[in-house]
N, C-alpha and C positions, 0 to 999 in steps of 0.2 A: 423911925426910919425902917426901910423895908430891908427884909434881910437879903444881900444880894445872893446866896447859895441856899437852895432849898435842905430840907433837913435830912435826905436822901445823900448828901453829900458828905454827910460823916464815915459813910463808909464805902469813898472812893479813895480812904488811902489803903483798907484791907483789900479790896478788887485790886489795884496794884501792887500791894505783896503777893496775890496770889495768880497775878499773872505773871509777877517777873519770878516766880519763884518754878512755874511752869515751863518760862521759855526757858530758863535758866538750867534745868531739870534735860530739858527736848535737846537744847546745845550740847551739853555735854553728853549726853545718852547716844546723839549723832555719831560723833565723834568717838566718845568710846568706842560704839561697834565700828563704823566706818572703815578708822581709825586705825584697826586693829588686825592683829594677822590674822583673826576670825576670818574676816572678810579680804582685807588685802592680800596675803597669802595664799588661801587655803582654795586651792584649784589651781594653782601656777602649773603651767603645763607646753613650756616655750617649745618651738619647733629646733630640733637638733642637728647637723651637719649632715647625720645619715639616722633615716630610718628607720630606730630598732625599736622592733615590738618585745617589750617583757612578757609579754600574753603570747606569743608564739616559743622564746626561746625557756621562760622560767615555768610557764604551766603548760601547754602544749605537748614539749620537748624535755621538760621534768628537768632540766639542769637548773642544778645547788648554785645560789647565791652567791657561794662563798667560791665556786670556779673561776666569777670573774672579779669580786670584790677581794681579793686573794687577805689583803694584811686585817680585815676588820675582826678578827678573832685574837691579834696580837699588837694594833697598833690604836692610835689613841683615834687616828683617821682611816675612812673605809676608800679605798682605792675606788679610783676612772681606772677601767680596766686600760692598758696600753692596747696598741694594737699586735700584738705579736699572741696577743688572747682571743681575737678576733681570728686570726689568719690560722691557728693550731686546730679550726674547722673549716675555714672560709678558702684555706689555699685548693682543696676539694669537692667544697661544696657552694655552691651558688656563684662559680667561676665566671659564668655569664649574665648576670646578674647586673643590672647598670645601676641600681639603688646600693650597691658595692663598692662603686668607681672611688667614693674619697677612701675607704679602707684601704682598698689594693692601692690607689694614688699614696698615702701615709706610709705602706710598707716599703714600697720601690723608694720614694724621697727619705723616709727617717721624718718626717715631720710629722708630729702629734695630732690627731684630731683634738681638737679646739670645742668638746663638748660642753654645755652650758650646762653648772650645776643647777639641780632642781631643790634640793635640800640644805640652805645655802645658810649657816648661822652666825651670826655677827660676830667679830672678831672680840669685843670684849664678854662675848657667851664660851667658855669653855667643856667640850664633848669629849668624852672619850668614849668612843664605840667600842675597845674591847673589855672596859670597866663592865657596862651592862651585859655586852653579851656574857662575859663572866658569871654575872649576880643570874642571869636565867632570862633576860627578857630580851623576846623576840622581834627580830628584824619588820613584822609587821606593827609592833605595836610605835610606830615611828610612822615608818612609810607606808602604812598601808596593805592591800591586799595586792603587790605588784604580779602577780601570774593571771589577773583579768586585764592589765592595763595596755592597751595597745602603744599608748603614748606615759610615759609616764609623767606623772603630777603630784604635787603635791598633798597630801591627805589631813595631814596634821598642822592643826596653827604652830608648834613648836615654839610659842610664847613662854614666858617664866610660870604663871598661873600653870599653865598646864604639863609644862614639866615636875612643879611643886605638887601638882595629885598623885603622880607616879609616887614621886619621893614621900612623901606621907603616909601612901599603902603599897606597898612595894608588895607587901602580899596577895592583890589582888593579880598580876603581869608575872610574878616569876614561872615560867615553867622550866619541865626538864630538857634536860641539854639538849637531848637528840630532836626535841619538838623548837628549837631555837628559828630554824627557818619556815616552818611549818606556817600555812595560811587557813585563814579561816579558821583559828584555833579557838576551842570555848573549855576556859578553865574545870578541871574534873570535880568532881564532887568532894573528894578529900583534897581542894587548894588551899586551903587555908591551914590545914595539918601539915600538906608538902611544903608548902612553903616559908613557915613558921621551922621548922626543919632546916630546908635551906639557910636559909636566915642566920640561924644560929650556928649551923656549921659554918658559912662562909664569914661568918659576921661582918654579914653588911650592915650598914648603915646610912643610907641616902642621906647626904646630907641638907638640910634647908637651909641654911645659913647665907649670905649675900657671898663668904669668899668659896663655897661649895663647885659654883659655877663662875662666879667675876676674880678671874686673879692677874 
């Protein structure tokens, strides 16, 4: 009797492990990146009520971060600046100004600008901004380089992965206090001396642990 499958078909059930083992590989590698706040995240850059260039007011204009983010050095969360921080320049400067009208509009009503956060982290992710700024690390190493940003955006996936790199080498990000708002910073030659120092005086301890950040 004639064999109905030639003898080449012994190894159509390897070519099928080793395709489904490739799609299977392709699906999920999609998805990973796709997927993920690599990609989905990182460039979010929504259009705001009014506005305002960080590139004119924080490198241009050289005003501290911390002028209008006022509690991030003492509270667990970095303020929306209100508008009464907007108008202690604005009630003098750029009076005629129509890219102004919902600021001056907010100050005369009382009603808040309605800004859309950019850095926005899920409610079972717990931050505290003035934990870090504490331990030495800089407001850029989050959001980025904001004094070129005309719009701001996102820079950081601020996934768990990439939080857990900080926390793991926490000596490679700590610098010293007064370089906290600093951009474009590149750690000095003795980082790893200063901040091994650090370290030990404050004794930090970034935690890895799932209740570190989930509580």
């Amino acid at each position: 009797m004639a064999q109905i499958f030639k003898k080449s078909a012994n190894l159509w059930p390897l070519y099928f492990v080793i395709i489904a083992t490739v799609l299977g590989v392709g699906v999920i590698g999609f998805f990973w990146y796709f997927g993920s706040p690599e990609y989905t995240d990182v460039g979010y850059r929504p259009t705001q009520p009014v506005d305002y260039s960080h590139k004119l007011h924080a490198g241009d204009l050289g005003i501290d971060c911390r002028y209008c983010h006022t509690g991030v050095e003492v509270s667990a969360k970095a303020n929306i600046p209100p508008t009464e921080t907007c108008m202690n320049c604005h009630s003098l400067i750029g009076t005629d100004n129509p890219k102004l009208d919902p600021v001056r509009e907010s100050w005369v009503t009382g009603k808040s600008i309605e800004w859309i956060r950019v850095h926005d982290l899920p409610d079972y992710a717990f931050f505290n901004h003035s934990a870090h700024i504490t331990a030495g690390i800089g407001c850029e190493s989050c959001h980025g380089n904001v004094k070129t940003m005309v719009k701001i955006e996102q820079k950081a996936p601020l996934s768990m992965s990439w939080c857990l790199s900080c926390h793991r080498a926490p000596e490679n990000y700590i610098r010293h206090r007064d370089e906290i708002t600093k951009m474009n910073w590149q750690p000095p030659a003795d980082q790893h001396e200063f901040a091994a120092k650090v370290i030990s005086e404050k004794n930090i301890a970034p935690p890895t642990d799932c209740s570190g950040c989930h509580r």
